[in-house]
MILUMFI-264214 format. One record per residue (C-alpha): residue number from 1; residue in one letter; y, z, x. Coordinates in Angstrom, 2 decimals, always signed. Layout:
REM residues N
nr->NUM	rest->a	v->Y	w->Z	u->X $
...
//
This chain:
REM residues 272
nr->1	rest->x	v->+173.64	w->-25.84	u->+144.77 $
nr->2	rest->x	v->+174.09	w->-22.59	u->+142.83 $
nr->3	rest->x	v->+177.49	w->-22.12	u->+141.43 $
nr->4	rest->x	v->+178.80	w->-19.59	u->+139.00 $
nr->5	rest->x	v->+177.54	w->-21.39	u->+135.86 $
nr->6	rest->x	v->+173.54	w->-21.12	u->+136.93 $
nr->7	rest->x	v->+173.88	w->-17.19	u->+138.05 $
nr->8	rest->x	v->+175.44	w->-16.73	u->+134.05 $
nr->9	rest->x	v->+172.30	w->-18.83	u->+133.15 $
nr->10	rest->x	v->+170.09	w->-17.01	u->+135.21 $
nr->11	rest->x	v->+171.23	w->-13.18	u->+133.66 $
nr->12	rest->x	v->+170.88	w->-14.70	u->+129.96 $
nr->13	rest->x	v->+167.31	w->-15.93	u->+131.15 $
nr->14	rest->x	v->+166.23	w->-12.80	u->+132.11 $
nr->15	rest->x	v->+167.73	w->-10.91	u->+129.23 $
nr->16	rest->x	v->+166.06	w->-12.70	u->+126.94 $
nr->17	rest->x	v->+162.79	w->-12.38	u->+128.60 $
nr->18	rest->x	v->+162.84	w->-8.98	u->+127.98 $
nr->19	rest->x	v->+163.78	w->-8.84	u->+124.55 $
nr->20	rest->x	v->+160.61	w->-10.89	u->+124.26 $
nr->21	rest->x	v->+158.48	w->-8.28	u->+125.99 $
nr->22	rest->x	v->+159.97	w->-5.55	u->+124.27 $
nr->23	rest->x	v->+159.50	w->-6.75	u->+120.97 $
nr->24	rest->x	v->+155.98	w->-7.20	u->+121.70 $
nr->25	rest->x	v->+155.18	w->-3.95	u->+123.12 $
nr->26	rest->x	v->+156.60	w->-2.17	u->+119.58 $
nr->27	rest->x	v->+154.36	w->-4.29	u->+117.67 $
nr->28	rest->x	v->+151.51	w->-3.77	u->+119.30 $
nr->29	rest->x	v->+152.24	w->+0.21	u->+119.09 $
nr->30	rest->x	v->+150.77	w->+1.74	u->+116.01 $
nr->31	rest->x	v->+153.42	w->+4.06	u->+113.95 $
nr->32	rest->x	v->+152.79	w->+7.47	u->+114.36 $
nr->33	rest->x	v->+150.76	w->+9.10	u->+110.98 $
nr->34	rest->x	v->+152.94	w->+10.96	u->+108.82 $
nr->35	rest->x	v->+151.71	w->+14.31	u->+107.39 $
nr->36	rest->x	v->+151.90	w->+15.22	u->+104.28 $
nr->37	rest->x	v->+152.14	w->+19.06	u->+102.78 $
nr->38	rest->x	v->+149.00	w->+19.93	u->+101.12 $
nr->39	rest->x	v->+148.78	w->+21.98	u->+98.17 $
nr->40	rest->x	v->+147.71	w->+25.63	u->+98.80 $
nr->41	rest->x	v->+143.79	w->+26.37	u->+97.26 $
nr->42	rest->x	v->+144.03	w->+27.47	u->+93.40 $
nr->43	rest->x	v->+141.92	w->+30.90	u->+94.44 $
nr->44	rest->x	v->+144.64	w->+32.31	u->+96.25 $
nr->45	rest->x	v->+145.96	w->+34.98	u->+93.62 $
nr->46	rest->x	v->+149.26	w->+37.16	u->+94.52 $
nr->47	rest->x	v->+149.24	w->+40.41	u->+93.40 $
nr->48	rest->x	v->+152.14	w->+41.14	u->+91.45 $
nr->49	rest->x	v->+153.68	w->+44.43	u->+92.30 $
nr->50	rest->x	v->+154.98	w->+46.23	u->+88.61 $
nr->51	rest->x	v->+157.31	w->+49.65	u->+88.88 $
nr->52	rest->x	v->+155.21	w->+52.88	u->+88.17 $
nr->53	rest->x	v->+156.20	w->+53.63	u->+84.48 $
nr->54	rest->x	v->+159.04	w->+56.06	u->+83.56 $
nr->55	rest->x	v->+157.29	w->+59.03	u->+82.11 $
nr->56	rest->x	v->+159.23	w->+60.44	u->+79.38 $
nr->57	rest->x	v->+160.60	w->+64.24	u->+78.98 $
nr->58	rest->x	v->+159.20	w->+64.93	u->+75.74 $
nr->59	rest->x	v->+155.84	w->+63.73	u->+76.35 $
nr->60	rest->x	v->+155.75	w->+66.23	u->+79.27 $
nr->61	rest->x	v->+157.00	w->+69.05	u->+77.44 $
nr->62	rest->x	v->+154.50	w->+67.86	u->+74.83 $
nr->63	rest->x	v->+151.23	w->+67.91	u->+77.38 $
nr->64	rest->x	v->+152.92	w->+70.84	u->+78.42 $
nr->65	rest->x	v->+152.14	w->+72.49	u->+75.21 $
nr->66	rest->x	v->+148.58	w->+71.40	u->+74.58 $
nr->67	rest->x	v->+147.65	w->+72.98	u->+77.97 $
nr->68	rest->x	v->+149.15	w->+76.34	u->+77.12 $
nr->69	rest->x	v->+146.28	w->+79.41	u->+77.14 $
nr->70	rest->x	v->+145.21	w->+80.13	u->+73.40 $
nr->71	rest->x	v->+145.38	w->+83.88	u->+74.90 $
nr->72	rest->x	v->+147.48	w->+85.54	u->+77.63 $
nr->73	rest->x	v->+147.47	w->+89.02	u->+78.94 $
nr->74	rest->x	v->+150.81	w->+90.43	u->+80.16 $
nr->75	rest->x	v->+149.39	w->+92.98	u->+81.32 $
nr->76	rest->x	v->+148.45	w->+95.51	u->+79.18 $
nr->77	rest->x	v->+145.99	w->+93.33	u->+77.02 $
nr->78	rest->x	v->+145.07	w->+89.99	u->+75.79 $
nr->79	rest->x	v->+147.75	w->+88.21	u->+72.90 $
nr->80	rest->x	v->+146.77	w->+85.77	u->+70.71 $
nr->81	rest->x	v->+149.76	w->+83.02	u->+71.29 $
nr->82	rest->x	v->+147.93	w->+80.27	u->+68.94 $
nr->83	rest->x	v->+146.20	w->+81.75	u->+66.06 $
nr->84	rest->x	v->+144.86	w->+78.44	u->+64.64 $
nr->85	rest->x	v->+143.50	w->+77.29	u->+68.09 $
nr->86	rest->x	v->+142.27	w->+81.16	u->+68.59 $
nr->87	rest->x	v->+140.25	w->+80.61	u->+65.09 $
nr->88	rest->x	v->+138.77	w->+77.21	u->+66.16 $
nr->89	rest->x	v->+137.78	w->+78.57	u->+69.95 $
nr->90	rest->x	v->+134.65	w->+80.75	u->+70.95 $
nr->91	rest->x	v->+136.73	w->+83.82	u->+71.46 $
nr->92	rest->x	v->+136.83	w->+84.10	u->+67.73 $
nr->93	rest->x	v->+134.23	w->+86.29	u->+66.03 $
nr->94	rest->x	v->+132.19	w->+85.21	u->+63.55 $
nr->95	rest->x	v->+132.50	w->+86.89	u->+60.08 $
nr->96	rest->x	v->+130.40	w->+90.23	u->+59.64 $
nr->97	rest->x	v->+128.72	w->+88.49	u->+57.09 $
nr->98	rest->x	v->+126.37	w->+91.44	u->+57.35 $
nr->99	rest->x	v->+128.61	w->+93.37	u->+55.20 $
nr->100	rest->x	v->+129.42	w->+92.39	u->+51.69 $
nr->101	rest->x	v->+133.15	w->+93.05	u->+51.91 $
nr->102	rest->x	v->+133.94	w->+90.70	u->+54.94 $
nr->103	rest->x	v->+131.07	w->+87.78	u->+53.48 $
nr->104	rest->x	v->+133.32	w->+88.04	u->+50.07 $
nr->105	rest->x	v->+137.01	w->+87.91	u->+52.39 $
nr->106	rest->x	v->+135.34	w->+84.87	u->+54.64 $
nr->107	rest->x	v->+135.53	w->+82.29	u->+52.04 $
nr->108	rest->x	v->+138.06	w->+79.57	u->+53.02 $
nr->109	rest->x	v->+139.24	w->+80.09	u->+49.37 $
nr->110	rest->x	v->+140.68	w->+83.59	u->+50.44 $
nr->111	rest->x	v->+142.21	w->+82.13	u->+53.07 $
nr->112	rest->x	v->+143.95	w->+79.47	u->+50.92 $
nr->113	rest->x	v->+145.33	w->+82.32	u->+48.46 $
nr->114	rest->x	v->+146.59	w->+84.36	u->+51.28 $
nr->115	rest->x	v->+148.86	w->+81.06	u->+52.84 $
nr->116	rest->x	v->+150.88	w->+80.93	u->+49.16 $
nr->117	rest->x	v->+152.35	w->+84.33	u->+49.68 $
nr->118	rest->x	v->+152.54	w->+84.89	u->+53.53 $
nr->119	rest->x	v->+153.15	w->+82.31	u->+56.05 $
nr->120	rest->x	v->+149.87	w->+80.41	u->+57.92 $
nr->121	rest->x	v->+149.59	w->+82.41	u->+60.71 $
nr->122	rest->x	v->+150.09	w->+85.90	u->+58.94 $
nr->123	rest->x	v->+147.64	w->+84.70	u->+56.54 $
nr->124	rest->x	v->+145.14	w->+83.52	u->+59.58 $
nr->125	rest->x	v->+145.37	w->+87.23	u->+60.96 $
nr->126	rest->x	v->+145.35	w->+88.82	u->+58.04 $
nr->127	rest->x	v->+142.01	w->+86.77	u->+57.26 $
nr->128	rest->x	v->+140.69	w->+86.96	u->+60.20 $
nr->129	rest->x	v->+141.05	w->+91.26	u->+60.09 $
nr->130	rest->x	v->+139.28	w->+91.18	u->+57.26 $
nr->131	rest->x	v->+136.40	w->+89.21	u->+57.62 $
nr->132	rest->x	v->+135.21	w->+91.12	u->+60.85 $
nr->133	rest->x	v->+133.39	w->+94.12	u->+60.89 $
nr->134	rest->x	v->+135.32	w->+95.48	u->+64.36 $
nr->135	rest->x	v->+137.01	w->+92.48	u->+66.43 $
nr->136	rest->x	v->+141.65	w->+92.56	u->+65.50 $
nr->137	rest->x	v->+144.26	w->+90.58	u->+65.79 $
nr->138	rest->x	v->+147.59	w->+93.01	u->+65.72 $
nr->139	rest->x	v->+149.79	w->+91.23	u->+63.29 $
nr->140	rest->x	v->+153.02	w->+92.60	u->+65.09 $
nr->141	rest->x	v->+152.28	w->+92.07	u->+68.81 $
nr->142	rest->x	v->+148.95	w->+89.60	u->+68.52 $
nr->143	rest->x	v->+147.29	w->+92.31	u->+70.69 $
nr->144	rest->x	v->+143.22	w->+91.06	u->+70.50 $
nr->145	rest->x	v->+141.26	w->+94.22	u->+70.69 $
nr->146	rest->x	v->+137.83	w->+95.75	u->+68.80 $
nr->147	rest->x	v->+137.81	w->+98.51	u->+66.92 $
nr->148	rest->x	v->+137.63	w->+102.10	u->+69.07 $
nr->149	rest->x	v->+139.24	w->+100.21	u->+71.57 $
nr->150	rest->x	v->+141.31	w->+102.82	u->+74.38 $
nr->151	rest->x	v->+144.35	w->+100.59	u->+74.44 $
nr->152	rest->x	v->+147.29	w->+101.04	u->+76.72 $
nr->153	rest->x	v->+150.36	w->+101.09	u->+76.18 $
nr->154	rest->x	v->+153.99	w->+100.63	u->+77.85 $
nr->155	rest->x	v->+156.29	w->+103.65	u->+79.19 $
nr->156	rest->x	v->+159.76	w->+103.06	u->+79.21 $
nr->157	rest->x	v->+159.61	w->+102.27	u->+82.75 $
nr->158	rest->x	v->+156.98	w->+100.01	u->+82.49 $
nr->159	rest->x	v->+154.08	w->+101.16	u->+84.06 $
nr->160	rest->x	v->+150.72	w->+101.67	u->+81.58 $
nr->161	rest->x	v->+149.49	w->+104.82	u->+80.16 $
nr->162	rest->x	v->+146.27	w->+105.29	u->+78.38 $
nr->163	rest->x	v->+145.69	w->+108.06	u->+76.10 $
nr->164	rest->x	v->+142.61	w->+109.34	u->+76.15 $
nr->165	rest->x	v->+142.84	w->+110.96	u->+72.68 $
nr->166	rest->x	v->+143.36	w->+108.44	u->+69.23 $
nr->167	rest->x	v->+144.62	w->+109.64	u->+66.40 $
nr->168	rest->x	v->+142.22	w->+109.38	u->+63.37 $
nr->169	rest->x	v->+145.27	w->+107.83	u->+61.21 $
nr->170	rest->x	v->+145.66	w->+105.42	u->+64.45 $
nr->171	rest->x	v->+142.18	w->+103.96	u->+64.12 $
nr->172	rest->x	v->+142.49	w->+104.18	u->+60.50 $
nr->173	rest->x	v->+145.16	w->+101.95	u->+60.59 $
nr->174	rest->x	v->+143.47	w->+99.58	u->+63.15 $
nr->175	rest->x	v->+140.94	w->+99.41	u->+60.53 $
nr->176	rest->x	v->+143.21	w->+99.00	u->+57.71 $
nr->177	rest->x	v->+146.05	w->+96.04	u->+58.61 $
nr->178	rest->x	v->+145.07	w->+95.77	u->+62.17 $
nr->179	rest->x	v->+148.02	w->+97.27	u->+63.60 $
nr->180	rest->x	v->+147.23	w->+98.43	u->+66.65 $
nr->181	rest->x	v->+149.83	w->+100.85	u->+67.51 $
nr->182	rest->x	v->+152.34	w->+103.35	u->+66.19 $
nr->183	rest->x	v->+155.20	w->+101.17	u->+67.86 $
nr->184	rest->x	v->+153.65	w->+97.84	u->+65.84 $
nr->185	rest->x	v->+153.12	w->+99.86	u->+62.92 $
nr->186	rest->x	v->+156.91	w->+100.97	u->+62.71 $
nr->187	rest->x	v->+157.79	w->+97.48	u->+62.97 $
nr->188	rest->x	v->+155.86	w->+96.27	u->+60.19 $
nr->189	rest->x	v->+157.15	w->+98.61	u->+58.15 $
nr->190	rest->x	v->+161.00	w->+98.57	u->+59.15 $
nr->191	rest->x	v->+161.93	w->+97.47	u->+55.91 $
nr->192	rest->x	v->+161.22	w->+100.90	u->+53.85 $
nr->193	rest->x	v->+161.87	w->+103.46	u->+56.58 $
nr->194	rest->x	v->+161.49	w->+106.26	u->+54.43 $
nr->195	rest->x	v->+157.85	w->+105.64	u->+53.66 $
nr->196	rest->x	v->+156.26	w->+105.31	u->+57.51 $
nr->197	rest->x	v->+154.65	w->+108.85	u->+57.74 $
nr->198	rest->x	v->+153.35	w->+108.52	u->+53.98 $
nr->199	rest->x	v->+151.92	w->+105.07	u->+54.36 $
nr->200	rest->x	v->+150.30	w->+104.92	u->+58.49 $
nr->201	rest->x	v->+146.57	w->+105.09	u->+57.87 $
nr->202	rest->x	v->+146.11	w->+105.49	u->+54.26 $
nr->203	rest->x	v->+144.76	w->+103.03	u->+52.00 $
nr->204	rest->x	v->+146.49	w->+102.22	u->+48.01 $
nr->205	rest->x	v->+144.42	w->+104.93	u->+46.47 $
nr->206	rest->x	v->+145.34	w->+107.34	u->+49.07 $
nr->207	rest->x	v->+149.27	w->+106.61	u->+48.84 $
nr->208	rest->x	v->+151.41	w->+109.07	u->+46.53 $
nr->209	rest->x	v->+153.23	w->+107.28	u->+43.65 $
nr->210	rest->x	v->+156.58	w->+107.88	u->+45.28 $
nr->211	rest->x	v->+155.64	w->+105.75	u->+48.26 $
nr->212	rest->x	v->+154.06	w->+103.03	u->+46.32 $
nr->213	rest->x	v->+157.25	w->+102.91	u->+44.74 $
nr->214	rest->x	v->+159.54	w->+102.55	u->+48.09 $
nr->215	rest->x	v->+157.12	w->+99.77	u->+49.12 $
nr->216	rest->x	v->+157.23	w->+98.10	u->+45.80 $
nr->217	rest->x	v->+161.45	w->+98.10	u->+45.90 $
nr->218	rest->x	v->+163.89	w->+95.74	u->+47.42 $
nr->219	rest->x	v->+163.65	w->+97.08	u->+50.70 $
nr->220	rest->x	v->+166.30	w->+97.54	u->+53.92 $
nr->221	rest->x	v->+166.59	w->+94.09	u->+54.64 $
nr->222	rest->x	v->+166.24	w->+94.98	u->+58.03 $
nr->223	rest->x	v->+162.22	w->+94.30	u->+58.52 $
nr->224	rest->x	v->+160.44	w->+91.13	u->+58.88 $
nr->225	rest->x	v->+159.80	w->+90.30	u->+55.06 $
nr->226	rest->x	v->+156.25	w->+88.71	u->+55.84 $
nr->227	rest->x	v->+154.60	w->+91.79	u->+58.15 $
nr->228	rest->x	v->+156.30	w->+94.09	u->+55.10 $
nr->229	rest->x	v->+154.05	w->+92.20	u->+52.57 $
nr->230	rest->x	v->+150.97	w->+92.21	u->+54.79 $
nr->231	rest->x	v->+151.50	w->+96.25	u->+55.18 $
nr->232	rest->x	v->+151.36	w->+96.13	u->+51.11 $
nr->233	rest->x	v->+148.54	w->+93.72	u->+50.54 $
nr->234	rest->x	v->+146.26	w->+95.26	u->+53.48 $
nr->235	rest->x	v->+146.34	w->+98.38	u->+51.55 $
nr->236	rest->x	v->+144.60	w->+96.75	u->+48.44 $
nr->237	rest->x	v->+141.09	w->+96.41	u->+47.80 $
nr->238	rest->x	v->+141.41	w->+93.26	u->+46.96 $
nr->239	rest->x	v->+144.65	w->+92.08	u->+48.81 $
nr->240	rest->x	v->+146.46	w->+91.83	u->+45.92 $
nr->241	rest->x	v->+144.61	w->+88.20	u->+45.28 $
nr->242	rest->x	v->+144.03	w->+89.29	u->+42.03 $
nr->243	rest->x	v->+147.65	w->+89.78	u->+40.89 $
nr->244	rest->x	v->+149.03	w->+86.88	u->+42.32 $
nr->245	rest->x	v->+146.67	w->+84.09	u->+41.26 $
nr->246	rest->x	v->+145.79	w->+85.78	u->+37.85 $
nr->247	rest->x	v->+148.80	w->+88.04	u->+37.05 $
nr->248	rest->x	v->+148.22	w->+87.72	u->+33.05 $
nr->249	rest->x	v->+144.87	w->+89.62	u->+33.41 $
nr->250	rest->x	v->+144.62	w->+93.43	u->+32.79 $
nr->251	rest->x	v->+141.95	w->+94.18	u->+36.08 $
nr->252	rest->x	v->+142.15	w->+98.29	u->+34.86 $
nr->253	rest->x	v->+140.22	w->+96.63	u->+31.58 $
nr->254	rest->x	v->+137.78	w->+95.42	u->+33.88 $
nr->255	rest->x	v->+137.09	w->+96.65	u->+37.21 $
nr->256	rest->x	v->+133.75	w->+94.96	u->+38.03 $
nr->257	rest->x	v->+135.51	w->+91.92	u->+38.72 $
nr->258	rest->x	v->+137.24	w->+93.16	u->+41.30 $
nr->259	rest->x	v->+135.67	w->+92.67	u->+45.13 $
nr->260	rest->x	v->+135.52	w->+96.64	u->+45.96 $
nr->261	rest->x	v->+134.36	w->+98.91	u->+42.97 $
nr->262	rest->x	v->+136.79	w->+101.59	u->+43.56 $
nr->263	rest->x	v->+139.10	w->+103.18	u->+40.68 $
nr->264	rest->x	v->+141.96	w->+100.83	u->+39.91 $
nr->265	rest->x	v->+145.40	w->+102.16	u->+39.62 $
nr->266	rest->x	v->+148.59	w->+100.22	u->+37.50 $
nr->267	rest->x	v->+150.67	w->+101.39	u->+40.54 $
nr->268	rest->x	v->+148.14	w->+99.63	u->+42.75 $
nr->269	rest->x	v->+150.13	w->+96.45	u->+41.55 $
nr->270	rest->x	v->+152.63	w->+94.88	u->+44.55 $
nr->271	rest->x	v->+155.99	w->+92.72	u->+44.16 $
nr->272	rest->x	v->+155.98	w->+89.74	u->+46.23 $
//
């Protein structure tokens, strides 16, 4: 007869029957797979992203240079601004090696002897004037022009004007030093004012002893000293050259070594 003892017998029965059946349905269930992180493939490159590089202010202002025009116009004619690029660029003439004068002035030597009295680029245009038959380089305003050349020039209110008429002392002068205008002229020759109407267009030979005198003193101190010096040594047949590489030789005791046969004068002598 069932009491309370077989229905406590019963429940641990049956509770322990299904532990049994439990346990064996887990072991008969495989474990689920676990999956593992694989690497990523070695040919995968990233692109690394650098900052554009900081371009510096004086390499600018230094590009900026190199691209500057070897000649501008302002408007009333072309200017040298670089008279060492000029020389080395295709707008340079060739020496008139045609005529005897320029072929002897060409020499690089010349050019050399020139650079230990005036500066380089003074030297360069005085060089380059003389070695060319007709194509200038003003040395005041760097005006590039050919000789007979109608140039214009600047009113005071700034519109051009073109005289029709040249003086023969103003394409003398052009001819001379290179000067291309009475304005540039004056300039050059600020530092003796009192010899401007007795020097514009005349050669050493053609300048009164007076004059020669004015340009050989001390000067204003007003002028640029370097265009004063290339007024003087423009004037001589031989620049001057003479005097200042060989100043212990007499050249009146022996004129056929100069470059131009002309007379030779003691005054003819310059001060540096």
């Amino acid at each position: 007869m069932p009491g309370p003892c077989n229905s406590k017998k019963k429940k641990k029965a049956i509770a322990k029957k299904n532990k049994k059946s439990t346990s064996a349905i887990q072991a008969t269930v495989p474990p689920l797979p676990v999956h593992e992180l694989e690497p990523p493939p070695s040919n995968i490159v990233c692109a690394v992203h650098e900052p554009p590089p900081e371009v510096l202010s004086p390499h600018v202002q230094e590009l900026h240079e190199t691209v500057l025009p070897i000649i501008h116009d302002p408007g009333n004619g072309p200017r040298v601004r670089d008279v060492r690029g000029f020389l080395a660029s295709f707008f340079a003439q060739p020496p008139s090696l045609e005529d005897p004068l320029c072929a002897e002035f060409s020499q690089e030597e010349v050019l050399q002897m020139l650079c230990t009295a005036l500066s380089e680029e003074t030297a360069m245009v005085l060089w380059y004037n003389k070695s060319r038959a007709s194509s200038r380089i003003c040395p005041s305003c760097r005006r590039l022009y050919r000789l007979g050349d109608i140039l214009p020039d600047l009113t005071d209110n700034g519109e051009q004007q073109i005289n029709e008429t040249r003086s023969p002392l103003l394409a003398r002068e052009q001819e001379i030093s290179g000067l291309c205008s009475p304005v540039c002229f004056i300039v050059a020759s600020f530092e003796y004012p009192s010899a401007i109407k007795t020097t514009w267009g005349r050669t050493a030979d053609e300048i009164d002893d007076f004059t020669w005198d004015l340009l050989n003193g001390p000067g204003d101190g007003q002028g640029d000293k370097g265009l004063s010096l290339l007024l003087k040594m423009a004037r001589l047949p031989d620049l001057g050259l003479g005097q200042l590489c060989m100043p212990d030789i007499d050249f009146d005791a022996e004129p056929e070594d100069r470059i131009s046969c002309g007379q030779n004068h003691e005054r003819d002598k310059i001060t540096y």
